[in-house]
C-alpha positions as CSV (number, residue, x, y, z in Angstrom):
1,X,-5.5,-87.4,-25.3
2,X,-4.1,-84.9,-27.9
3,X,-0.8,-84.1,-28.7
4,X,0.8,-81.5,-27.4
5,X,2.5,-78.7,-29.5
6,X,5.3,-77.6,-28.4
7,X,4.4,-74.5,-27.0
8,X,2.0,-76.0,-25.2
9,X,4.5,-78.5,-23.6
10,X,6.3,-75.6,-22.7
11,X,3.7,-74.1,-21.2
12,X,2.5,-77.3,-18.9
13,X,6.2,-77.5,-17.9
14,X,6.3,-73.9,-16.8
15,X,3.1,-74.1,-14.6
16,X,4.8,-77.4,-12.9
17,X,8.1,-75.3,-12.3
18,X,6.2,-72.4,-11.1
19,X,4.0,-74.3,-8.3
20,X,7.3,-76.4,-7.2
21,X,9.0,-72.4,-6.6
22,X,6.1,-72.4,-4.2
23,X,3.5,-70.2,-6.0
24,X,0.2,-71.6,-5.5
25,X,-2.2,-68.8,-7.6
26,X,-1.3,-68.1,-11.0
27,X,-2.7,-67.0,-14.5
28,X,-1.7,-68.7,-17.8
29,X,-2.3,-66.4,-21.1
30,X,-3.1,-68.1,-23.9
31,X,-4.3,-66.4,-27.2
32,X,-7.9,-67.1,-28.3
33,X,-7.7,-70.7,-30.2
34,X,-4.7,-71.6,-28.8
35,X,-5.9,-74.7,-26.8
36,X,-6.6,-73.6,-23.4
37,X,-9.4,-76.6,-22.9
38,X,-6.9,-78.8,-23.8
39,X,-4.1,-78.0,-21.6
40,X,-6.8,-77.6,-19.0
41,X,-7.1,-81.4,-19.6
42,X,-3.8,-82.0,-19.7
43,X,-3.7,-80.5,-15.9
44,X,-6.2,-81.9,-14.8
45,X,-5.7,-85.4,-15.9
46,X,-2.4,-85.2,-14.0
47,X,-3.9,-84.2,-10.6
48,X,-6.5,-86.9,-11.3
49,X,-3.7,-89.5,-11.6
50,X,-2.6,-88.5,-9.0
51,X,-5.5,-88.6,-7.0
52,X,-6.0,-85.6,-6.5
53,X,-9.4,-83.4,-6.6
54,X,-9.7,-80.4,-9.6
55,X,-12.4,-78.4,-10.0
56,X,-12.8,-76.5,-13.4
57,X,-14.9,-73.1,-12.9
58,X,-16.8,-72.1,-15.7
59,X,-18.2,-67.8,-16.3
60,X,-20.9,-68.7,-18.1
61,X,-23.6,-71.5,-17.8
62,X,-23.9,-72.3,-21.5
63,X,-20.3,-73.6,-21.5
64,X,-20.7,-76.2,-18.8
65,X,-21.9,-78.4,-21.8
66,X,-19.7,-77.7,-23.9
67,X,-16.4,-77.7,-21.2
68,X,-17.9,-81.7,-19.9
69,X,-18.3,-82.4,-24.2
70,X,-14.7,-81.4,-24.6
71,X,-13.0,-83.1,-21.6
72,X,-14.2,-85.9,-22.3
73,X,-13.3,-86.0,-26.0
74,X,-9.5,-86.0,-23.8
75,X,-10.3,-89.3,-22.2
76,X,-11.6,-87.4,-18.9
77,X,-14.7,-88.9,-18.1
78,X,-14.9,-89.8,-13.8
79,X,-16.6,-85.8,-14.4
80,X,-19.1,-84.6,-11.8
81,X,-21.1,-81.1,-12.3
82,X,-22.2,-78.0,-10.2
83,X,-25.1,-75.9,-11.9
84,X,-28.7,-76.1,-10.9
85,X,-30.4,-79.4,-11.3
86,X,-28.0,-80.9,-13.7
87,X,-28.4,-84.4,-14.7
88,X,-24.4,-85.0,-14.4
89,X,-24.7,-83.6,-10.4
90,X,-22.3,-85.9,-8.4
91,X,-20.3,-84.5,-5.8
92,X,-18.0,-87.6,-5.6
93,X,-16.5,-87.4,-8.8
94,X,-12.7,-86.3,-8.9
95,X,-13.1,-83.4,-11.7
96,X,-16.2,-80.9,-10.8
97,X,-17.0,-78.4,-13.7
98,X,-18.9,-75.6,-11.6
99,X,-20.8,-73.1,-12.8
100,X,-19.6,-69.6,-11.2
101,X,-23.2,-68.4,-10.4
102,X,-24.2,-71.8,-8.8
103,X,-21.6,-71.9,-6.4
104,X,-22.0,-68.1,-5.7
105,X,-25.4,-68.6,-4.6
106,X,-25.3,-71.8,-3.2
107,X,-22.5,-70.5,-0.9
108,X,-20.5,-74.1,-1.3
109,X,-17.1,-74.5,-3.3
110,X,-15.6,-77.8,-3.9
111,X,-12.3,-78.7,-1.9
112,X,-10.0,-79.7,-4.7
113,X,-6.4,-79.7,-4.5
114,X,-6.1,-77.7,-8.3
115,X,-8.8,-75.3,-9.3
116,X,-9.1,-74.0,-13.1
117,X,-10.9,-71.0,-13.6
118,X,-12.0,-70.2,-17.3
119,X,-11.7,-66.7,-18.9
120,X,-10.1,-65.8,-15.2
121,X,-10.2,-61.8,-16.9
122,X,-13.8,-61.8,-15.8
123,X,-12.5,-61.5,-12.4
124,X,-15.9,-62.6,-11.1
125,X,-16.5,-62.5,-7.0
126,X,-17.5,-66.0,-6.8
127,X,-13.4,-66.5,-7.7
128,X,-12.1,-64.7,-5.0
129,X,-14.9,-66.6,-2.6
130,X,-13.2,-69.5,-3.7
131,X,-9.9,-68.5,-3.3
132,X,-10.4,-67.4,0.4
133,X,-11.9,-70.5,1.7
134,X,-9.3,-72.8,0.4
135,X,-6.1,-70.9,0.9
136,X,-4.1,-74.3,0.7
137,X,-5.3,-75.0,-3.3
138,X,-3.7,-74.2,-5.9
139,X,-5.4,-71.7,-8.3
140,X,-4.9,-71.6,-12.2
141,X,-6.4,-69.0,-14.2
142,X,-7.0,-69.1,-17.9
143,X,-7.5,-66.2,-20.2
144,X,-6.6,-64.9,-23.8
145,X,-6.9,-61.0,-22.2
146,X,-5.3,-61.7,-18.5
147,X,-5.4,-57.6,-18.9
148,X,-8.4,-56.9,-16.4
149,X,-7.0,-54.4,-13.1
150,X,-6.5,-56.2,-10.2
151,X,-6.1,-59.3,-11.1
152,X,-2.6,-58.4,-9.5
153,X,-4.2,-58.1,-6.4
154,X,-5.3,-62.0,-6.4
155,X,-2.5,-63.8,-8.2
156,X,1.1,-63.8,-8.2
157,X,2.4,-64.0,-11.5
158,X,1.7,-63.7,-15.1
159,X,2.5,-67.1,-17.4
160,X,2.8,-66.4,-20.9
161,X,2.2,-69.6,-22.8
162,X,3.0,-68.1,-26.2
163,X,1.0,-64.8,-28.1
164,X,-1.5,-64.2,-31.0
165,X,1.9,-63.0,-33.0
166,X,3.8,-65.7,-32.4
167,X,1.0,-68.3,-33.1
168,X,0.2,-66.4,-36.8
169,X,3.8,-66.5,-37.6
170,X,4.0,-70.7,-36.9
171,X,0.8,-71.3,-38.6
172,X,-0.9,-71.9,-35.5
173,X,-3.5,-69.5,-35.9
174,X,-5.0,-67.8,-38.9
175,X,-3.5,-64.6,-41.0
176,X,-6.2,-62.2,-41.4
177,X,-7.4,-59.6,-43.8
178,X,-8.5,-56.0,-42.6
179,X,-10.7,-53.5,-44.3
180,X,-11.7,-50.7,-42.7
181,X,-14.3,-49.4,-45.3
182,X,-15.8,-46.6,-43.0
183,X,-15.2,-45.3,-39.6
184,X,-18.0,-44.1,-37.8
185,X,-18.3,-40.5,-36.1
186,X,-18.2,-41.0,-32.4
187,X,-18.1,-37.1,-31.5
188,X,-20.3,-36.6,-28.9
189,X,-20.0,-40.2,-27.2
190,X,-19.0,-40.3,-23.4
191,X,-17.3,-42.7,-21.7
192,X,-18.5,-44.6,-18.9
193,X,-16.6,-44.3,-16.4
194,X,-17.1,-47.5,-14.6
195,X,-16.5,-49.5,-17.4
196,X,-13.9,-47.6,-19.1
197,X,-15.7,-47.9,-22.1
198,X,-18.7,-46.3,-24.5
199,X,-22.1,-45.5,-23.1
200,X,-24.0,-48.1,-25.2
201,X,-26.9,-46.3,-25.7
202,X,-25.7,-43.6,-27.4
203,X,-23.1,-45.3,-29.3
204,X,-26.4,-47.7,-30.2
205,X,-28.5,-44.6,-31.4
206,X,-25.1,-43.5,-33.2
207,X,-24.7,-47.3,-35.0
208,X,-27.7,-47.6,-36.5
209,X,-27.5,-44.2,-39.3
210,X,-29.0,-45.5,-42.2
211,X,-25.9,-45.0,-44.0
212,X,-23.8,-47.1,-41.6
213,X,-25.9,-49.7,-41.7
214,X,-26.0,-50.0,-46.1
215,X,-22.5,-50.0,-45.6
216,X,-22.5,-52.9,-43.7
217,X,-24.7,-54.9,-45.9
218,X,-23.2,-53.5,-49.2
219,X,-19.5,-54.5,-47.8
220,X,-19.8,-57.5,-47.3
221,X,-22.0,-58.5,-50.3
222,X,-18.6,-56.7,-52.1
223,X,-16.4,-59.5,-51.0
224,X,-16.2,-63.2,-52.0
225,X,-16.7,-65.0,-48.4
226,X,-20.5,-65.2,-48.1
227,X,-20.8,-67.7,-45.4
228,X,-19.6,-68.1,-41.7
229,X,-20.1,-64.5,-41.1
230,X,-20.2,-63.4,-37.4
231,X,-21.2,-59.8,-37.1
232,X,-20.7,-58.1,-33.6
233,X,-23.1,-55.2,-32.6
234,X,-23.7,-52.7,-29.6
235,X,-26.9,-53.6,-28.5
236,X,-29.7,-55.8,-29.3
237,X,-31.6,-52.8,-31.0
238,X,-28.3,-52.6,-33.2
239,X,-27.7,-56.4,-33.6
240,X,-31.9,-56.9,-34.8
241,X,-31.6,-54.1,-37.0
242,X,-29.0,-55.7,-38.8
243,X,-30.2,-59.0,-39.1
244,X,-33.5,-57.1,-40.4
245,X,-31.1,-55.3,-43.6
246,X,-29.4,-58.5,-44.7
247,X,-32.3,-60.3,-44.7
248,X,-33.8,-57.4,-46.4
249,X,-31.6,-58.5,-49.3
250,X,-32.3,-62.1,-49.2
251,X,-29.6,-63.4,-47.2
252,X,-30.7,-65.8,-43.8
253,X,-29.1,-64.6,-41.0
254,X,-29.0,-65.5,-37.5
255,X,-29.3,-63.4,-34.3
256,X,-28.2,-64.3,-30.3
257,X,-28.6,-62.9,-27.4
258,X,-28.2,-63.2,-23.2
259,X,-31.5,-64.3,-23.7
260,X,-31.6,-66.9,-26.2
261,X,-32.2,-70.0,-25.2
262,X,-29.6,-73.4,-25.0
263,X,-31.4,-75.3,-27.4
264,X,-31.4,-72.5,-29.8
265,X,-28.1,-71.6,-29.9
266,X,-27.2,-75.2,-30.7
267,X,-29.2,-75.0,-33.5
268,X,-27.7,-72.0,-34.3
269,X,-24.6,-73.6,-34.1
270,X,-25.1,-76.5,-35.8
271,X,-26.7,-74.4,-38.9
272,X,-24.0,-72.1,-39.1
273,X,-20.9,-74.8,-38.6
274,X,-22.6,-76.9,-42.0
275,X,-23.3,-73.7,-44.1
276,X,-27.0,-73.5,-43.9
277,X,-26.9,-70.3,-42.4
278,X,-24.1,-67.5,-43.4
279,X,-24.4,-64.6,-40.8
280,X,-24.7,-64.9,-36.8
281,X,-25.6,-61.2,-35.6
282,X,-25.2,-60.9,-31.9
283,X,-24.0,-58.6,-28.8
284,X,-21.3,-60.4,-27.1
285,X,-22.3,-63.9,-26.5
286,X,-20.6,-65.3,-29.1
287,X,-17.2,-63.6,-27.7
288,X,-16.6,-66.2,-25.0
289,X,-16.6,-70.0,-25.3
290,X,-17.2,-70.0,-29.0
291,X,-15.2,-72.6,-31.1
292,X,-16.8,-72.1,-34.7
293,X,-14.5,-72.5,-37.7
294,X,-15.8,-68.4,-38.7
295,X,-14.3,-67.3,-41.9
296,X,-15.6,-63.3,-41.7
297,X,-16.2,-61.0,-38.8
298,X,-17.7,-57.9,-39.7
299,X,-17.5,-55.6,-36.6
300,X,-19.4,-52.8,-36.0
301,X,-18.9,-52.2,-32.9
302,X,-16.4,-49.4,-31.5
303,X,-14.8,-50.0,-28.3
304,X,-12.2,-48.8,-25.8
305,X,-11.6,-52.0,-24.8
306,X,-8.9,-54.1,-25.6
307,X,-10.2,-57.5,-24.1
308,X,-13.3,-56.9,-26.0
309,X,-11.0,-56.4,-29.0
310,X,-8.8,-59.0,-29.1
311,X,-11.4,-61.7,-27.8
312,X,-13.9,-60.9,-30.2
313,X,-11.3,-61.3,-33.0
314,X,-10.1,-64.2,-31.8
315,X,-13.0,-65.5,-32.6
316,X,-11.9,-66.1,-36.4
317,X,-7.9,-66.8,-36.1
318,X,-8.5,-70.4,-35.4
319,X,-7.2,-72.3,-38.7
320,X,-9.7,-74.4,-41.0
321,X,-11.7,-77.3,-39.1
322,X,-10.6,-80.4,-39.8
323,X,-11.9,-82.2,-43.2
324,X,-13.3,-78.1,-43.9
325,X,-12.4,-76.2,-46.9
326,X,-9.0,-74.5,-46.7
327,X,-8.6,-71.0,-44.8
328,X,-6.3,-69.0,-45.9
329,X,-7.5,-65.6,-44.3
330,X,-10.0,-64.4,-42.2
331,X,-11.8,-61.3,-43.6
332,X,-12.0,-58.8,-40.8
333,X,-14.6,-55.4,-41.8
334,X,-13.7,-53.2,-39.2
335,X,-17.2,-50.8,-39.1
336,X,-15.7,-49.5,-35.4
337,X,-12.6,-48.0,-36.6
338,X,-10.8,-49.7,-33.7
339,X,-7.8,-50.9,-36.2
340,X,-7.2,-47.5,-37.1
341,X,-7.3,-46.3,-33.7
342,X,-3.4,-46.6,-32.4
343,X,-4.8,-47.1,-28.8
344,X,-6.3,-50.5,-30.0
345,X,-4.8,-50.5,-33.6
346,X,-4.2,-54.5,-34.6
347,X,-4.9,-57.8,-31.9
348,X,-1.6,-59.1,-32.3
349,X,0.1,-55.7,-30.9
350,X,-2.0,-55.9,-28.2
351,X,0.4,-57.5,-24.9
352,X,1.2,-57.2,-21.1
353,X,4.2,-58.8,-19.4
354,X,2.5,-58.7,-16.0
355,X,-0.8,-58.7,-14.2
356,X,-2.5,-55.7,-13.3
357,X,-3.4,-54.4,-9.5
358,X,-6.3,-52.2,-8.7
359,X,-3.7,-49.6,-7.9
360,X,-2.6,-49.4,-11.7
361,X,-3.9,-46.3,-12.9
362,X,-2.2,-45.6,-15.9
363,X,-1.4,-49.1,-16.7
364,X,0.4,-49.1,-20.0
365,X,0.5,-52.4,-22.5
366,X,4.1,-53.3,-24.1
367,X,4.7,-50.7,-27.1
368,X,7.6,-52.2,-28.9
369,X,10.8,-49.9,-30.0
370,X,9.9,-48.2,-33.0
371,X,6.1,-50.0,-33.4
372,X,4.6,-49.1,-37.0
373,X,0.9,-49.1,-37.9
374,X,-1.2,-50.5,-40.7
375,X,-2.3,-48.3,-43.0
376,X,-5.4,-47.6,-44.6
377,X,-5.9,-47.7,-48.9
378,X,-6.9,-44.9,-49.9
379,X,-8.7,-46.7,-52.9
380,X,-10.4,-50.1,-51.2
381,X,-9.7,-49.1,-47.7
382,X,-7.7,-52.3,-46.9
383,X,-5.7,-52.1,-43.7
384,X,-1.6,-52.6,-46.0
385,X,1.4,-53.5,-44.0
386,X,3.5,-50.3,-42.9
387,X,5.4,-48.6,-45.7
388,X,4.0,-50.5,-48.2
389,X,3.4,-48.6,-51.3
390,X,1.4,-50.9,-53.6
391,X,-2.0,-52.1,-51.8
392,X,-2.1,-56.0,-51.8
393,X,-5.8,-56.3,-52.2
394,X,-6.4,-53.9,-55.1
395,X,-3.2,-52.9,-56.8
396,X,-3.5,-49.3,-56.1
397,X,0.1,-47.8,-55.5
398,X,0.6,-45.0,-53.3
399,X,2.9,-41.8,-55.1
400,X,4.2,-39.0,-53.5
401,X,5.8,-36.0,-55.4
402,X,6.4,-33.8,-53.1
403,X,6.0,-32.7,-49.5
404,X,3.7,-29.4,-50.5
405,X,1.0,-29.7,-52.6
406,X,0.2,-26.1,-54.4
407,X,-3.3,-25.6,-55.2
408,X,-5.0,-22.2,-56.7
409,X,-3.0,-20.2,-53.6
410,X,-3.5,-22.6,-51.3
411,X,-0.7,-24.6,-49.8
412,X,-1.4,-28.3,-48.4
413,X,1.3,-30.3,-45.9
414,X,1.2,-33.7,-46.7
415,X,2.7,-35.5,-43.2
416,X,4.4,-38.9,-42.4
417,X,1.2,-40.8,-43.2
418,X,0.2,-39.5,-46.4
419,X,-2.5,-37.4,-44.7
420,X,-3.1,-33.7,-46.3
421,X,-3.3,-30.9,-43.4
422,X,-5.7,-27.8,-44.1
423,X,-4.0,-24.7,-42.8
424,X,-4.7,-23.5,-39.2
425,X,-6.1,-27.2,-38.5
426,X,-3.0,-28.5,-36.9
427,X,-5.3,-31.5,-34.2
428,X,-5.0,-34.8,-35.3
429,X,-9.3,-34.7,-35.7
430,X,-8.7,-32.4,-38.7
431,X,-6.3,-34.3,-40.9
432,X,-7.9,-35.4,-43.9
433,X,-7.0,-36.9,-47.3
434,X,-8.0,-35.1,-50.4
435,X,-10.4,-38.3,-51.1
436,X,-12.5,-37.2,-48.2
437,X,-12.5,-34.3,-48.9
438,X,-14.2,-35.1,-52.1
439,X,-16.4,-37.3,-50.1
440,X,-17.4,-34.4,-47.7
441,X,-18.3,-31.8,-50.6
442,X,-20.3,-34.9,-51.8
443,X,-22.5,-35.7,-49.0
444,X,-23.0,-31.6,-48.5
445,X,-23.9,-31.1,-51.9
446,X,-26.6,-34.2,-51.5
447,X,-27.9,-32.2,-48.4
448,X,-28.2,-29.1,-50.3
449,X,-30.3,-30.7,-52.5
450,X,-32.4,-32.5,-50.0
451,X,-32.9,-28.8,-48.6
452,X,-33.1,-26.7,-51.1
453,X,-29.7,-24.8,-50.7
454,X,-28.5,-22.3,-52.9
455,X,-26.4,-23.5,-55.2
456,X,-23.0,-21.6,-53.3
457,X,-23.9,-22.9,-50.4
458,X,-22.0,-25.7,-49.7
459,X,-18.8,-23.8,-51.1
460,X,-19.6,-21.8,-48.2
461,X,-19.7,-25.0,-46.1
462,X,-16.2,-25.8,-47.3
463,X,-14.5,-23.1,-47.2
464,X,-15.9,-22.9,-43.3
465,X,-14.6,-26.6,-42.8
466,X,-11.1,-26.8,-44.4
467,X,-10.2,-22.2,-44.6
468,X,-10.2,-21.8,-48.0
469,X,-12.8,-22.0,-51.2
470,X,-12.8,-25.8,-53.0
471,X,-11.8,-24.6,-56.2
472,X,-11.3,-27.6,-58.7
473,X,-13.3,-29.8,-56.2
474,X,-17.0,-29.2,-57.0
475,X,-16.9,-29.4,-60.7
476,X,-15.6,-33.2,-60.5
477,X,-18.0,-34.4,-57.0
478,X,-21.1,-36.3,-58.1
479,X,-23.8,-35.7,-55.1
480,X,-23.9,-38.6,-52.3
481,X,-27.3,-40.5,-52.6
482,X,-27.6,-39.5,-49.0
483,X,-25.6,-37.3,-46.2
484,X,-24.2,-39.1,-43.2
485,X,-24.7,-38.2,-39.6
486,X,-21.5,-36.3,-39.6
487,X,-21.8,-33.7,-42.5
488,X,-25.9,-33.2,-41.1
489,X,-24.1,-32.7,-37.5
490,X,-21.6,-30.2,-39.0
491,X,-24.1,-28.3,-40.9
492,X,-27.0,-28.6,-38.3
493,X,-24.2,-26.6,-36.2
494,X,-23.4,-24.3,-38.4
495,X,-27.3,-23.0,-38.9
496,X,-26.9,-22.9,-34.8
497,X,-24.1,-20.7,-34.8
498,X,-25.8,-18.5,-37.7
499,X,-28.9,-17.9,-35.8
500,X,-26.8,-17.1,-32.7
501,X,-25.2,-14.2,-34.6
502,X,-26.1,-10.5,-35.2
503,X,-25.7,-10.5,-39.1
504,X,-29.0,-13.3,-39.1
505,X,-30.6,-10.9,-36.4
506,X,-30.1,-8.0,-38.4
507,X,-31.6,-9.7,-41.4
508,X,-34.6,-11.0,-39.1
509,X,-35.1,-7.4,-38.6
510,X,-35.3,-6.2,-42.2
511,X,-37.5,-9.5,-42.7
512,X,-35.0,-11.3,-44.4
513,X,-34.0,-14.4,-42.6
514,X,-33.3,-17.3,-45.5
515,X,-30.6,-19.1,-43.6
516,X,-27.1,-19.0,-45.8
517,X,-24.6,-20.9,-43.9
C-alpha cells in the first residue's frame, strides 16, 4: 500500500479516536484529489485484518470498476461485488463494493461491521436503507462537498481531514489560474426551487447565444494549453452544440453523457489521458469519480450550487500524473461568472465546520474575518489576487487619480472596487466600468446598423441606460460584429415600453410611427 501523507495519517487517526468516543456514523471531508480511495483502503484493509466485514457503497455504476481497479492497486484483492450480473459477484468475500441502485432494488445490504459510502453528499435513500437495518455498523461517509442539508439528520459529526486551501498551499494540490473573459446575462432565469438551483432549460436556451458560444471557442484557442480540456455545459443540447463549434474550427473533441456507454467512456478516457484527444464536452458525468490529469477547465455553466462548484473544479487541482509533463497551473475560463459571484466566488473559500440538518434553513458557510475577493482585469479579464494593482497575466496596472471622475458635467463615483457608478443607479446590477460601457455603445451601435437606426439612436439608448448623453464615447467605439442577448434584451424592451406610450400613439395617429427609442 501507499504511503500515507501526513494529513492523511492524521485523518485515519482521527476516525479511530472518534469511533473509540463511541460514534459509530460519521463523515470524513476530503477535498477533490486529496486521496479519499486511498484512505478508504487504508480503512478497510484494517477491518479486513481484523476480520472484519466492509462494504464500500458506490453512487454511480460506472465507478464500481474503477473503485475494485483502485483497491486492488492497494494490495486489496479477497474483493467481492454487488451490481447486476457482474462477473466479480461473490457474496463471501470480506470487502463488497455495492452499487447503490443494486442494493436499492434488490432490497439486500451486506452485514459488514464498517461500511464506506462514496460521495456520501449525494445523500441517496438506498444509504439511509442501509443505515437502518444495521444500526450496530459503523458508517463512514466520504465527500469533497459534505455540504448537502440533512446530512445532520443521519450522522453525528463532521471530520475535516484537511481543505482545498490548505492542500494548494503544501503543494498537494494544484494552483490555478482564473479568467473570467465574459459573464453571461442570467436576468430572467428562475430558480428551481427543489433544487436550489437554475432551471436548466432556460439557462440552456440562454447558453447557447451565438456570441457566448464564439467566446468560448475563441478563449481558449487565445491561451497556450490546447490539450486536456474539460468543458462543463448545462444540458446535452449545450454540451453538442459546443463540441459542434470546436470541431467547427478543426479541433477533435469529445462529448459524454448519462447515456454514453462504459466502453466508450474508456475510450474516451484513454484518448484524452495520452493526448489524442484535447477537449471532453459533457453535463456532469465527468464531475464524480473522474481521476484524469486535466490541465484546463472551461466552464460554462452558471450555478447556485456550491458542491457543483467546487466538485467540478476539483476536477483539475490534482498535480501532474506521474512521468507527465510538469503542471504548474490549471487554466480555469470561468464562462458562468460563478468566480465573480461573492456567493460562490473562488473553491478554496468555500467551507463548513459542521454537517447540515434538514432543519437548516439559512445555513451559512464559514466567511472568514475580513474575507477579500479576487478581482477581475479590466484588460485580459484575469481573476488578480485582492489589492493587487499590476495584473500578473498581462502587465496591465490598475491607476486611480481620484475618487470623482468629471466628465462634460457629468460626475462619476468610482467605489472600493474600481467600479464607476452612473448617477441615480445606486443597485449593485448597475455598476459598471467605463470599459463596458464602451462595450455596450459597441454592441448598440452594431444593432443599429443591423436595423437600420438612425444614426442618434443609440445616443438615445445610452443616455436612457446610464442618465446622461455619451459624449466622448461614440467617436472612439468601433461597432461590435454582433449584439449580444443583453443589449437586444434591453433595446427589444425599450421599443416595448415605446409602443406602450402615448407620444408613439399620438404619432400612430398622425401616420407617423418610425420607432425612435
Amino acid at each position: 500500500m501507499r504511503e500515507l501523507r501526513p494529513y492523511q495519517l492524521e485523518l485515519i487517526q482521527s476516525i479511530k479516536d472518534t469511533i473509540r468516543n463511541g460514534v459509530r456514523r460519521m463523515v470524513v471531508a476530503l477535498p477533490v484529489g486529496a486521496g479519499k480511495t486511498l484512505c478508504a483502503a487504508t480503512i478497510a484493509s484494517g477491518a479486513l485484518a481484523k476480520g472484519n466485514g466492509v462494504a464500500f457503497t458506490c453512487p454511480r455504476i460506472d465507478l464500481i470498476d474503477q473503485t475494485v481497479e483502485e483497491f486492488s492497486k492497494e494490495g486489496i484483492t479477497d474483493i467481492g461485488v454487488i451490481q447486476a450480473d457482474h462477473i466479480m459477484t461473490d457474496y463471501s468475500r470480506m470487502l463488497q463494493v455495492c452499487s447503490l441502485q443494486t442494493m436499492e432494488r434488490r432490497g439486500y445490504f451486506p452485514k459488514s461491521k464498517i461500511v464506506i459510502f462514496d460521495e456520501v453528499h449525494l445523500l441517496r435513500g438506498g444509504m439511509i436503507k442501509f443505515m437502518a437495518e444495521h444500526p450496530d455498523a459503523i458508517f463512514i461517509g466520504l465527500s469533497a462537498t459534505p455540504w448537502t442539508k440533512g446530512l445532520g439528520d443521519h450522522f453525528e459529526t463532521l471530520i475535516i481531514g484537511s481543505t482545498m486551501k490548505d492542500l494548494m498551499t503544501q503543494g498537494y494540490l494544484s494552483q490555478y489560474r482564473a479568467f473570467a473573459p465574459n459573464v453571461p446575462d442570467l436576468k430572467g432565469i428562475t430558480i428551481d426551487p427543489l433544487t436550489g438551483d437554475y432551471r436548466t432549460g432556460k439557462l440552456s436556451e440562454r447558453m447557447r447565444g451565438r456570441q457566448l458560444v464564439a467566446d468560448i471557442v475563441k478563449t481558449w484557442q487565445s491561451h497556450p494549453v490546447r490539450d486536456r480540456t474539460l468543458v462543463f455545459a448545462v444540458d446535452r443540447a449545450h454540451a453538442k452544440l459546443l463540441q459542434a463549434r470546436f470541431q467547427d474550427t478543426g479541433i477533435k473533441v469529445g462529448y459524454q453523457d448519462a447515456f454514453t456507454p462504459p466502453m466508450e467512456r474508456r475510450e474516451l478516457k484513454r484518448s484524452f489521458q495520452n493526448r489524442e484527444l484535447p477537449i471532453i464536452v459533457s453535463v456532469e458525468t465527468m464531475i464524480v469519480g473522474n481521476d484524469l490529469d486535466v490541465r484546463c477547465i472551461s466552464f460554462c455553466r452558471p450555478t447556485k450550487s456550491e458542491m457543483l462548484w467546487v466538485q467540478a473544479l476539483g476536477r483539475g487541482m490534482r498535480p501532474a500524473a506521474p512521468g507527465s509533463d510538469p503542471k504548474e497551473n490549471l487554466l480555469l475560463l470561468d464562462h458562468s461568472g460563478n468566480i465573480l459571484d461573492q456567493n460562490l466566488g473562488r473553491p478554496e473559500d468555500i467551507e463548513y465546520d459542521r454537517l447540515l440538518k434538514s432543519t437548516d434553513d439559512n445555513a451559512k458557510r464559514i466567511v472568514k474575518e475580513k474575507e477579500e475577493f479576487a478581482k477581475q482585469c479590466p484588460k485580459c479579464s484575469f481573476m488578480k489576487p485582492p489589492r493587487a494593482k499590476i495584473c500578473p497575466a498581462c502587465g496591465f496596472e490598475s491607476t486611480l487619480v481620484s475618487d470623482i471622475i468629471e466628465k462634460d458635467g457629468v460626475l462619476e463615483e468610482i467605489t472600493k472596487d474600481g467600479m464607476l457608478l452612473a448617477p441615480n443607479k445606486k443597485s449593485k446590477q448597475e455598476l459598471w466600468t467605463l470599459e463596458q460601457k464602451k462595450i455596450f455603445m459597441s454592441e448598440v451601435k452594431a444593432l443599429g446598423i443591423e436595423k437600420g437606426r438612425k444614426p442618434g439612436w443609440c445616443a438615445v439608448v445610452y443616455k436612457k441606460k446610464f442618465g446622461y448623453w455619451p459624449e466622448g464615447i461614440i467617436p472612439g467605439v468601433a461597432p461590435a460584429k454582433e449584439a449580444g442577448p443583453y443589449v437586444r434584451s434591453y433595446c427589444k424592451s425599450l421599443d416595448i415600453a415605446y409602443f406602450k406610450s402615448k407620444a408613439y400613439k399620438d404619432r400612430k395617429n398622425d401616420g407617423d410611427v418610425e420607432k425612435i427609442t
